[in-house]
KEKE-855643 format. One record per residue (C-alpha): residue number from 1; residue in three letters; x, y, z. Coordinates in nm, 2 decimals, always signed. Example, Ala and Ser with C-alpha at 12.3 -4.5 7.8 and 13.67 -1.06 7.14 Angstrom:
// residues 2
   k   r     xx     yy     zz
   1 ALA  +1.23  -0.45  +0.78
   2 SER  +1.37  -0.11  +0.71
This chain:
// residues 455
   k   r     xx     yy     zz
   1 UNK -10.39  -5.14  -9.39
   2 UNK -10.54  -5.04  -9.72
   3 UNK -10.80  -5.22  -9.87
   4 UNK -11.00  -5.20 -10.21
   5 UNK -11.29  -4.99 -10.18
   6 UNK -11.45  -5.20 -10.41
   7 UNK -11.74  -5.48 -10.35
   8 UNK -11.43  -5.73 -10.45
   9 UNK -11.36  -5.90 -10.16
  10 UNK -10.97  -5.91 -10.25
  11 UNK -10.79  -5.62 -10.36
  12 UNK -10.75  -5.65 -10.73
  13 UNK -10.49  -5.51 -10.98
  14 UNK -10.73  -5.33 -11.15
  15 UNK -10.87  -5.15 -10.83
  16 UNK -10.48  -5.12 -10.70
  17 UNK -10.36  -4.96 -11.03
  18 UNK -10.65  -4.70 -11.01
  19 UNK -10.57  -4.60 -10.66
  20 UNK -10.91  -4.69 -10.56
  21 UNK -10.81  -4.78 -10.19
  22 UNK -10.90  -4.73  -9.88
  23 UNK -10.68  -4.66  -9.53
  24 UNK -10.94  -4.82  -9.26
  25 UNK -10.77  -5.07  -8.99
  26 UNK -11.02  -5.36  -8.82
  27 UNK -10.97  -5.21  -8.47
  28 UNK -10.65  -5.25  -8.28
  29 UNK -10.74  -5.51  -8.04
  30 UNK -10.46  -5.47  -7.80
  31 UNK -10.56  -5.44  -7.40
  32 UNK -10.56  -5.09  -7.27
  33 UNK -10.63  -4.92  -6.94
  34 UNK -10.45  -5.09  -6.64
  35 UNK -10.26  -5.35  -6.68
  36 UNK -10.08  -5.50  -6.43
  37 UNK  -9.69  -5.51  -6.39
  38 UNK  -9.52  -5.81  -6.44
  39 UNK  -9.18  -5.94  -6.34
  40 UNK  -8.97  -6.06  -6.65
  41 UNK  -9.10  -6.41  -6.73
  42 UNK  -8.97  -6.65  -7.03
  43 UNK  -9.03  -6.96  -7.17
  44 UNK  -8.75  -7.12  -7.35
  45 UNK  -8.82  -7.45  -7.57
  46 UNK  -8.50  -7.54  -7.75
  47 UNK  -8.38  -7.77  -8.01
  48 UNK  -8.41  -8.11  -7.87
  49 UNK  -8.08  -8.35  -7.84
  50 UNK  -8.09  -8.54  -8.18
  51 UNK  -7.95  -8.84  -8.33
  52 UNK  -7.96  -8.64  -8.62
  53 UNK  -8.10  -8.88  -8.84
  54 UNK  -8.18  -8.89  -9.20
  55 UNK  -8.56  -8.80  -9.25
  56 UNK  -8.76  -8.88  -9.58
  57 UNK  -8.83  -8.51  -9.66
  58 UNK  -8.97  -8.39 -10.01
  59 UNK  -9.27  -8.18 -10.09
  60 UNK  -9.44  -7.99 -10.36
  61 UNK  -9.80  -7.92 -10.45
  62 UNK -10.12  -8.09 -10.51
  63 UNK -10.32  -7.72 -10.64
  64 UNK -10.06  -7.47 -10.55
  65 UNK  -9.78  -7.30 -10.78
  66 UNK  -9.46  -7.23 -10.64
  67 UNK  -9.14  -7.24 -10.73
  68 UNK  -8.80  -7.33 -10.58
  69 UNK  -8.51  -7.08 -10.66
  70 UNK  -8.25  -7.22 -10.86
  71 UNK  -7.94  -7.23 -10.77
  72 UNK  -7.76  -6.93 -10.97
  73 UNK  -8.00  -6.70 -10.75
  74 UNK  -7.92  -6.84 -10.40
  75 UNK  -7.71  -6.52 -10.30
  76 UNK  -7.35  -6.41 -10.09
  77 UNK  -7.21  -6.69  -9.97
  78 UNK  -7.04  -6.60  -9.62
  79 UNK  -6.70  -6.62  -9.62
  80 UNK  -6.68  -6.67  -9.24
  81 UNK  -6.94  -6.79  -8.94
  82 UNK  -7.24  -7.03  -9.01
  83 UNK  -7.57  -7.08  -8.87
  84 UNK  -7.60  -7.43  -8.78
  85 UNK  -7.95  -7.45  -8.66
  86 UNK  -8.23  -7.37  -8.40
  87 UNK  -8.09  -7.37  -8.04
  88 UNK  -8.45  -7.23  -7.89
  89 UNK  -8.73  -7.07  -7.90
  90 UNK  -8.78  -6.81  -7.62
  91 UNK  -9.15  -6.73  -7.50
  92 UNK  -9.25  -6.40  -7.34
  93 UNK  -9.54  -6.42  -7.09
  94 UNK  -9.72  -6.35  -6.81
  95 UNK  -9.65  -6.63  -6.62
  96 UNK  -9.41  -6.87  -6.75
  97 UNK  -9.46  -7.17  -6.48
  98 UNK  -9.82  -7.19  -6.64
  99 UNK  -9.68  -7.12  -6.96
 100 UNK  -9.43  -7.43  -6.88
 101 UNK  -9.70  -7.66  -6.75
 102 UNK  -9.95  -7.61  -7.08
 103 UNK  -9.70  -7.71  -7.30
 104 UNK  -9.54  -7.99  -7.12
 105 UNK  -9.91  -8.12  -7.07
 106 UNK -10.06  -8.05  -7.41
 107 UNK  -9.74  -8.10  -7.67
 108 UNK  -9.58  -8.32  -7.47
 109 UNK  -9.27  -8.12  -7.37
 110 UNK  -9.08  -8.21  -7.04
 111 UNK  -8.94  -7.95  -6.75
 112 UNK  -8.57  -8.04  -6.85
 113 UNK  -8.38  -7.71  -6.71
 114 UNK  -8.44  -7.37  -6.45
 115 UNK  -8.30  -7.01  -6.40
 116 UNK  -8.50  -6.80  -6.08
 117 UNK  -8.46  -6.66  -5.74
 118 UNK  -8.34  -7.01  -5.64
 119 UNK  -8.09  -6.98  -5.87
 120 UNK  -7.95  -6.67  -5.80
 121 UNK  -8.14  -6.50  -6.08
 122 UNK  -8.34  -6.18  -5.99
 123 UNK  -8.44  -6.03  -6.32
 124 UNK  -8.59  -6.33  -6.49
 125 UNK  -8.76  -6.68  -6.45
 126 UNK  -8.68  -6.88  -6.68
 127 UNK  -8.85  -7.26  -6.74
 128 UNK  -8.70  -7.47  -7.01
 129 UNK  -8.88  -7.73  -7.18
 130 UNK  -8.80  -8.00  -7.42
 131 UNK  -8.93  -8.30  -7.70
 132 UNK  -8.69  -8.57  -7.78
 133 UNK  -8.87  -5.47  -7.15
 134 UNK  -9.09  -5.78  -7.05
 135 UNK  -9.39  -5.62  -6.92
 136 UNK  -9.48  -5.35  -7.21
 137 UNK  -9.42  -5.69  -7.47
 138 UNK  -9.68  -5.92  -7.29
 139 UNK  -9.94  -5.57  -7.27
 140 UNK  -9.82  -5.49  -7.64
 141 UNK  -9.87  -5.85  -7.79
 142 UNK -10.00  -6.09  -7.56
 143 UNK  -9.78  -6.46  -7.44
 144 UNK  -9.59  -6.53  -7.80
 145 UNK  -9.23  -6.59  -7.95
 146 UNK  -9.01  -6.31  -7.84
 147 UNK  -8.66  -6.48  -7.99
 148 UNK  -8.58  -6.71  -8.19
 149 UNK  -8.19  -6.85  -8.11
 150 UNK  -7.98  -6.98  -8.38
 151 UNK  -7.67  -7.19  -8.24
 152 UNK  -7.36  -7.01  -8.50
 153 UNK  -7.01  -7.04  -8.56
 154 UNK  -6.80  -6.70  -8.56
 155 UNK  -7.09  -6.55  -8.40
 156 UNK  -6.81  -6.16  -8.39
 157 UNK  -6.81  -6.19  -8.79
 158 UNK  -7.20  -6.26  -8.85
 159 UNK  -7.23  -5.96  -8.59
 160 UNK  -6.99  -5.73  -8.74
 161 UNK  -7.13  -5.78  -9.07
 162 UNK  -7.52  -5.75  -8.99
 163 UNK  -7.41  -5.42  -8.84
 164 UNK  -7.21  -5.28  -9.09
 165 UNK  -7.52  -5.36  -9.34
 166 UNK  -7.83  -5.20  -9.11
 167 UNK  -7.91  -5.44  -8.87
 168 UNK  -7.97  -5.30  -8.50
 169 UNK  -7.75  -5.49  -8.27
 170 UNK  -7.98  -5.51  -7.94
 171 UNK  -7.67  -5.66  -7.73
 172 UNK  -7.30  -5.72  -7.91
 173 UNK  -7.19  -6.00  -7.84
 174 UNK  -7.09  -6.10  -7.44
 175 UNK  -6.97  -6.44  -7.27
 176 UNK  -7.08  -6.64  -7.02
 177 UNK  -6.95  -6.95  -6.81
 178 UNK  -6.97  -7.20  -6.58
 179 UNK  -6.82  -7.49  -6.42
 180 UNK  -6.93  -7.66  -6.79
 181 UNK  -6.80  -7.47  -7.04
 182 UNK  -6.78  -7.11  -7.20
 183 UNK  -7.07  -7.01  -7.45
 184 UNK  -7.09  -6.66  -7.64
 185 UNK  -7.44  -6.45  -7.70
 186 UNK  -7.53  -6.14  -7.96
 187 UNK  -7.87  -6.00  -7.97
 188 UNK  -8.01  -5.89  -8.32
 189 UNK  -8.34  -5.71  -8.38
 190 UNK  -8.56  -5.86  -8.65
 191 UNK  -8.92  -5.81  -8.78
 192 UNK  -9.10  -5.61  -8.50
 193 UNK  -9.03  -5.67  -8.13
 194 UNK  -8.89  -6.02  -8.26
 195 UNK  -8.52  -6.06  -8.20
 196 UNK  -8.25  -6.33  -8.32
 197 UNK  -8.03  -6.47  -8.04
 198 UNK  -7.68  -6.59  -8.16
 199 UNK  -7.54  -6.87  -7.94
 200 UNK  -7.17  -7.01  -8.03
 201 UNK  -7.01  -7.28  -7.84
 202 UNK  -6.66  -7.13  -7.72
 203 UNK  -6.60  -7.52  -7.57
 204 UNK  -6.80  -7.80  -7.55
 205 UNK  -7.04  -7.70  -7.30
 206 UNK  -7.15  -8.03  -7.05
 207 UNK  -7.40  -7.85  -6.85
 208 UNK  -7.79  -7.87  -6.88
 209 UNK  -7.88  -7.64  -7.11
 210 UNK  -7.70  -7.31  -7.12
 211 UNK  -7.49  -7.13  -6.83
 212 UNK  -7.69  -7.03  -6.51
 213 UNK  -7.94  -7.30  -6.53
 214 UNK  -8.02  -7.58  -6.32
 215 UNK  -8.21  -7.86  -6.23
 216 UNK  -8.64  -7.78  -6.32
 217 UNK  -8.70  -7.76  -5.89
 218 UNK  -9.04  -7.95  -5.97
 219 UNK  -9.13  -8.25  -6.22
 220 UNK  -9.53  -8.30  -6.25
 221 UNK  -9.57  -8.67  -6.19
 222 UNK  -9.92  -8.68  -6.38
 223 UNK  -9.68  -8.62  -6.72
 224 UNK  -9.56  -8.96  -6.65
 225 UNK  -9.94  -9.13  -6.71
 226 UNK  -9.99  -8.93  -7.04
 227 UNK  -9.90  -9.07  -7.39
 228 UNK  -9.58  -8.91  -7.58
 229 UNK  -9.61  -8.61  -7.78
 230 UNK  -9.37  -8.82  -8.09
 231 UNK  -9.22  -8.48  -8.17
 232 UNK  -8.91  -8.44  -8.26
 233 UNK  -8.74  -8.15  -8.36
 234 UNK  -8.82  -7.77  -8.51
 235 UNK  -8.89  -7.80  -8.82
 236 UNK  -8.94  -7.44  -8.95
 237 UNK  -9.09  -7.12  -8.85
 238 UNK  -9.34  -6.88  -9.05
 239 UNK  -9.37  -6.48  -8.93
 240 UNK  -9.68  -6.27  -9.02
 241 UNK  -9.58  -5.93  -9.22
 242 UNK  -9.82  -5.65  -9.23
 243 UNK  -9.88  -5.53  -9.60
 244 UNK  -9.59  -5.41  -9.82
 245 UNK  -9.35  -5.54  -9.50
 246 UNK  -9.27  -5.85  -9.64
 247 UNK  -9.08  -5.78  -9.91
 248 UNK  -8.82  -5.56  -9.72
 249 UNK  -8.80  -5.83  -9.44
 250 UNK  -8.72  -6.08  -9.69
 251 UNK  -8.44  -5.86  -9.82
 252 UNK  -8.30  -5.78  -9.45
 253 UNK  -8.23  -6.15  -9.40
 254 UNK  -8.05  -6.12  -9.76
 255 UNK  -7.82  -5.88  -9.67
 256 UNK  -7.75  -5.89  -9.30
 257 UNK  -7.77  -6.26  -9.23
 258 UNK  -7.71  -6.39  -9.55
 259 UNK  -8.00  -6.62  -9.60
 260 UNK  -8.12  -6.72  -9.89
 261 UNK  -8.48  -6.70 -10.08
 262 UNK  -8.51  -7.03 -10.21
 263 UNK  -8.89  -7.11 -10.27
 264 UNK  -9.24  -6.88 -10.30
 265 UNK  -9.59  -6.89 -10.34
 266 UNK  -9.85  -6.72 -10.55
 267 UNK -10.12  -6.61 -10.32
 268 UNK -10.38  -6.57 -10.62
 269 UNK -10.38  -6.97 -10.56
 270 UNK -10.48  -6.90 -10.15
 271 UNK -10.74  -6.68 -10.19
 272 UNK -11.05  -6.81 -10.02
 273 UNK -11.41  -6.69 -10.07
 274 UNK -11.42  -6.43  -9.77
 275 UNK -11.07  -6.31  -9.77
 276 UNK -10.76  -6.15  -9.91
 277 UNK -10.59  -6.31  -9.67
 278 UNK -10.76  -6.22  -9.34
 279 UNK -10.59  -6.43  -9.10
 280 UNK -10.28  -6.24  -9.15
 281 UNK -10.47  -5.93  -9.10
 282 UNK -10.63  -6.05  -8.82
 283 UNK -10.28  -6.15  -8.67
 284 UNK -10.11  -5.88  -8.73
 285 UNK -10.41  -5.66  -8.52
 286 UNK -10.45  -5.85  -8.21
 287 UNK -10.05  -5.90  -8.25
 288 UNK -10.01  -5.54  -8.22
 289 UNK  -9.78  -5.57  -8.55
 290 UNK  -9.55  -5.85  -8.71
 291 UNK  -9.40  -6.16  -8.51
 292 UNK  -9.42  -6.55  -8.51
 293 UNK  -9.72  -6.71  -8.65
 294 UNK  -9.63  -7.05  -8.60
 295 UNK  -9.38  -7.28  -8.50
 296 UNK  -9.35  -7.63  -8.70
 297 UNK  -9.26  -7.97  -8.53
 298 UNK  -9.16  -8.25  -8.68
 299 UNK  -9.28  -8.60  -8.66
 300 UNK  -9.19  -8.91  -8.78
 301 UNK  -9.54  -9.08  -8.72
 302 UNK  -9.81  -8.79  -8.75
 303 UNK -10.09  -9.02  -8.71
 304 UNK  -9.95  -9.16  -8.35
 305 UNK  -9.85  -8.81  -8.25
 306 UNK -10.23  -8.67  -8.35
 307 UNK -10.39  -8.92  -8.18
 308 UNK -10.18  -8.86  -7.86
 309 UNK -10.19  -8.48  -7.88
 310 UNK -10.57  -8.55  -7.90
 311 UNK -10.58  -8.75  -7.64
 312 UNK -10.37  -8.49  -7.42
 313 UNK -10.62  -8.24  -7.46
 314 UNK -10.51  -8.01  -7.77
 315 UNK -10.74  -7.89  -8.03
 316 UNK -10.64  -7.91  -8.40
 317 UNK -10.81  -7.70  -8.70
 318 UNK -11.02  -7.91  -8.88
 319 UNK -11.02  -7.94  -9.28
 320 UNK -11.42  -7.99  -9.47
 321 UNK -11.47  -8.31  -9.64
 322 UNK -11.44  -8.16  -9.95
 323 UNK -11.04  -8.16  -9.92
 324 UNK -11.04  -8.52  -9.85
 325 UNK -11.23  -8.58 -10.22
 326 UNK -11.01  -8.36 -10.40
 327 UNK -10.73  -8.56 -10.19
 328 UNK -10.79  -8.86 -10.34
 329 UNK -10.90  -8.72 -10.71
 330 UNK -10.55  -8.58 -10.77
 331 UNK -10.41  -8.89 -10.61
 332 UNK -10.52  -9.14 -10.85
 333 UNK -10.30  -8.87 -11.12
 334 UNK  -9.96  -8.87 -10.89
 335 UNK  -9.65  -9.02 -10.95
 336 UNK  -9.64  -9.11 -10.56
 337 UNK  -9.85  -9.30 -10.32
 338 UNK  -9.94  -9.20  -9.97
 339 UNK  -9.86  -9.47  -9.75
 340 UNK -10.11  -9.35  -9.50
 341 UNK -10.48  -9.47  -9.47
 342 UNK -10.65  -9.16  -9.62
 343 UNK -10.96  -9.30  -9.43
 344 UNK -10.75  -9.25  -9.11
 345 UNK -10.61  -8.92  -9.23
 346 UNK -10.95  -8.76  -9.31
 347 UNK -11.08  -8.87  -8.97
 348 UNK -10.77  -8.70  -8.81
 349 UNK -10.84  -8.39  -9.05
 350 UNK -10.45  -8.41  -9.14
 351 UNK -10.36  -8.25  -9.47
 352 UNK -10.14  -8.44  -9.73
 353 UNK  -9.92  -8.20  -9.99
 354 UNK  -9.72  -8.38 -10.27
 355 UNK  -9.56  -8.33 -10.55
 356 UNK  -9.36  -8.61 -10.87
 357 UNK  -9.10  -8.69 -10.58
 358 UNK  -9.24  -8.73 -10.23
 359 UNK  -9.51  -8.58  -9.98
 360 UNK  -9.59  -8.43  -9.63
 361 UNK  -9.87  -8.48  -9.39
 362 UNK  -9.94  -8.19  -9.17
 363 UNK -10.23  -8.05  -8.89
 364 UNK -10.23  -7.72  -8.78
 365 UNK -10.35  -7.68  -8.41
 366 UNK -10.57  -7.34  -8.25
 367 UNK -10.41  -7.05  -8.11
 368 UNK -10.23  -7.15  -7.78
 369 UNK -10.36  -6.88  -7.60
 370 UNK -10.65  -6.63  -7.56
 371 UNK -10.57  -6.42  -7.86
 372 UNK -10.58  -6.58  -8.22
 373 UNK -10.24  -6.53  -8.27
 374 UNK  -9.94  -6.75  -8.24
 375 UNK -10.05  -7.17  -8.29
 376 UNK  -9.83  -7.48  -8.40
 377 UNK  -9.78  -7.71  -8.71
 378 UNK  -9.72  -8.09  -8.68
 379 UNK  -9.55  -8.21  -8.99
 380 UNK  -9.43  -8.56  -9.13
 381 UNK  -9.22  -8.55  -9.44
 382 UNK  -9.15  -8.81  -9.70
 383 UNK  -8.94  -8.93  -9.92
 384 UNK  -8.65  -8.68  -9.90
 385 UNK  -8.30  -8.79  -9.77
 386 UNK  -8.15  -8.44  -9.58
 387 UNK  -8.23  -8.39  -9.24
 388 UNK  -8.44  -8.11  -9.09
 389 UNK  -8.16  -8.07  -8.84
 390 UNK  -7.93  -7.94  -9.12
 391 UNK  -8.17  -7.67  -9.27
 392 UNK  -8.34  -7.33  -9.13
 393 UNK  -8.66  -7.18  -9.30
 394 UNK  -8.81  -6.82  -9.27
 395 UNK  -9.14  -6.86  -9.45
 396 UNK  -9.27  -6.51  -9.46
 397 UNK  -9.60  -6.44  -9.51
 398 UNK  -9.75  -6.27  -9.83
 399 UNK  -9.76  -5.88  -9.88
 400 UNK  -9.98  -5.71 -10.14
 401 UNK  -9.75  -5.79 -10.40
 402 UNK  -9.86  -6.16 -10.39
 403 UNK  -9.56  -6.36 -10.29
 404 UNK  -9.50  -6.55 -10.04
 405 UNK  -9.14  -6.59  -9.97
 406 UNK  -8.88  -6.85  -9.81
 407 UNK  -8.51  -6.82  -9.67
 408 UNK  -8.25  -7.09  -9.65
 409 UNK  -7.94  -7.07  -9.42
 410 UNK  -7.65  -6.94  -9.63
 411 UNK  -7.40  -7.23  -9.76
 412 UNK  -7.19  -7.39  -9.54
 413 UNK  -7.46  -7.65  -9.43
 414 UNK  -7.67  -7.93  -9.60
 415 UNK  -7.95  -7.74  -9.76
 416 UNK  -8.15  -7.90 -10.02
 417 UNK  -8.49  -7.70  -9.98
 418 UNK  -8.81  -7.88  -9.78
 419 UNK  -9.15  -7.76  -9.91
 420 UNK  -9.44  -7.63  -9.65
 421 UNK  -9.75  -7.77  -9.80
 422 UNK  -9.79  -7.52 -10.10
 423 UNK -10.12  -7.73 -10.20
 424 UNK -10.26  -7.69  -9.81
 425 UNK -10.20  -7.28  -9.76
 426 UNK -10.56  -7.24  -9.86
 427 UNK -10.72  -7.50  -9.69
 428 UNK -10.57  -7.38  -9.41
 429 UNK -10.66  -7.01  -9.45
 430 UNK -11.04  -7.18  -9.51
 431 UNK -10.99  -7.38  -9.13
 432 UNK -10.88  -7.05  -8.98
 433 UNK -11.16  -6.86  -9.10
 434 UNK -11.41  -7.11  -8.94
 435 UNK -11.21  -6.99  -8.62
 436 UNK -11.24  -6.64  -8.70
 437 UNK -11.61  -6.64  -8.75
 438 UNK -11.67  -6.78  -8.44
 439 UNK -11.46  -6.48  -8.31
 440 UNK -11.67  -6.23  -8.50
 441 UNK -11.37  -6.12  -8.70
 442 UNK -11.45  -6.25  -9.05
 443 UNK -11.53  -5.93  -9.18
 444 UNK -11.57  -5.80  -9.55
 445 UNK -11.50  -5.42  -9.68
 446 UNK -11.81  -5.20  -9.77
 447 UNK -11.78  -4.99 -10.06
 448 UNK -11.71  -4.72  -9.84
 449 UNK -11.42  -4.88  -9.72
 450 UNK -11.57  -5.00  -9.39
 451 UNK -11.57  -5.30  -9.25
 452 UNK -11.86  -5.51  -9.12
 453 UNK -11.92  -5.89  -9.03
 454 UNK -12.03  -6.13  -9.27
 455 UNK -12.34  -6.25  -9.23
């Protein structure tokens, strides 16, 4: 990871254009030395069953330029197959009954299907949850996302093209079946050990979840007692790029899954004091390279859901005081109103973005296990009439070229673009690196091109 050898605590142009960098990594921070063996374990938490109703989703920026891209740049159109939306999210860890139990205890998630030994199942255990080479992976990069499943129409065509423009098909596609219906799968590597699992529905499948699973073989009664989570469905999903990756990941969506870039960022706005973006940095090390940042879920009450989430035991980064006066300078300015108490909001420490047309309230939670990796958004949007159901986003995070880029699904479904709290990305870089001081990995580049802790 270069760095600017300079006192600058960013690389600048100046220093970037003179070649004045440096090639010094913070230090790997993977485990080494024995590690145990572990059976394959995975964590699936798909798409909730939807009404599919219309949310009020529009957003923009507060102290943040982006842009959306118009419409003469949205791309290939496909001329076959669609993605339709998130099916899943699959979870790689070490043990995936614990793995099952945090989330259905802190998120609010409930044990909803199974696939083990009970079920005939040797290779893998498998707990699903819902809201209204295993062993090198966990070693490599700790519990986090391993795939991301998209359900798809024509899932052979969106193969055979990704394959005839570069992708690396992991596992063509194969079908499976049971008593309930016939469903088809494809495997597609994307950034890092991340992969893309293609699900079409050959019939209208009746059963639980997906064929081979059953009934979870244990429901925790103390659930039951807690209050709900309120989420509701997946609302996007934002990977961390090492530097100079994100640009070429962008453009292997592009071309071999026909997504489109539809909205970006400026990351001179995001700079905080300490960093050039050191979160990212910071993920990407104990990450052992790129994958899954964070996975949003939407709300249609953020305050409720907070408030319950709180009260279930999760922890949520917390925004200074400051934000909160800025907040309510700009406010006075908009050409919307925030329904919300902003009293209540700054207590909760959720973050408000807006823009002329609507606005979104959002809270970022810590990392969901040991390493400061992978942690979850809770968003609320306003104000916009196309459902999150109908739309997938691939935020990817900013390289050195400072841009932070979007994808939408291809045409062929409703796909207006959401915003993702442009005005907040730096408050919550600021919230993080509260965290990441308390970790001992804030750290700032010598002139040498070493790097030490801040004081």
């Amino acid at each position: 990871m270069q760095r600017c050898r300079q006192t600058c605590r960013r690389m600048c142009d100046v220093c970037r254009r003179s070649g004045n960098l440096g090639g010094d990594q913070l230090p790997r921070a993977d485990p080494t030395g024995n590690a145990p063996i572990y059976r394959k374990r995975k964590i699936n938490i798909p798409h909730p069953i939807m009404s599919r109703q219309n949310e009020n989703q529009e957003t923009g920026t507060n102290a943040t330029t982006h842009r959306k891209t118009s419409y003469t740049d949205k791309g290939e159109k496909h001329t076959r197959g669609r993605f339709v939306k998130f099916h899943h999210v699959t979870f790689w860890v070490g043990n995936a009954k614990q793995a099952a139990s945090f989330y259905s205890d802190k998120m609010g998630f409930e044990a909803y299907a199974y696939k083990g030994l009970e079920t005939g199942s040797r290779e893998v255990v498998s707990h699903v949850i819902r809201q209204d080479k295993m062993g090198e992976h966990v070693i490599k990069h700790g519990d986090g996302v391993k795939d991301i499943a998209f359900q798809v129409e024509d899932c052979d065509f969106l193969i055979k093209t990704a394959k005839e423009r570069g992708a690396v098909i992991v596992k063509e596609p194969w079908e499976e079946q049971d008593s309930h219906g016939r469903v088809k799968y494809a495997v597609v590597q994307t950034y890092g050990d991340t992969t893309h699992t293609l699900i079409e529905y050959l019939t209208p499948y009746k059963g639980l979840f997906l064929p081979g699973y059953k009934e979870p073989l244990f429901r925790d009664p103390l659930l039951a007692t807690l209050p709900p989570g309120g989420l509701n469905f997946i609302d996007h999903m934002v990977g961390n790029q090492p530097d100079d990756h994100m640009v070429p990941v962008s453009d292997w969506y592009q071309n071999c899954l026909l997504f489109h870039r539809f909205w970006s960022i400026d990351d001179k706005q995001i700079h905080t004091q300490y960093s050039s973006l050191r979160s990212i940095v910071e993920y990407v090390d104990y990450n052992g390279g790129p994958g899954v940042q964070h996975i949003a879920l939407n709300t249609s009450n953020i305050i409720q859901a907070v408030l319950n989430l709180r009260a279930r035991g999760m922890e949520f980064l917390a925004a200074p005081d400051i934000y909160y006066s800025i907040l309510r300078k700009n406010l006075k300015t908009a050409k919307i109103q925030v329904k919300e108490d902003l009293d209540r909001l700054q207590e909760l420490k959720i973050l408000v973005d807006f823009d002329d047309k609507g606005y979104l309230l959002q809270i970022f939670t810590k990392p969901v296990q040991d390493r400061p990796t992978l942690f979850l958004e809770v968003i609320q949007r306003n104000n916009h009439s196309v459902s999150a159901t109908d739309q997938l986003h691939k935020p990817l995070k900013p390289r050195r070229s400072r841009l932070n880029t979007c994808l939408q699904l291809p045409p062929g479904v409703n796909s207006s673009p959401l915003g993702f709290g442009a005005g907040n990305f730096k408050s919550l870089f600021e919230a993080i690196e509260k965290d990441q001081e308390a970790r001992g990995n804030l750290t700032v580049l010598t002139p040498t091109g070493q790097a030490q802790a801040f004081d």
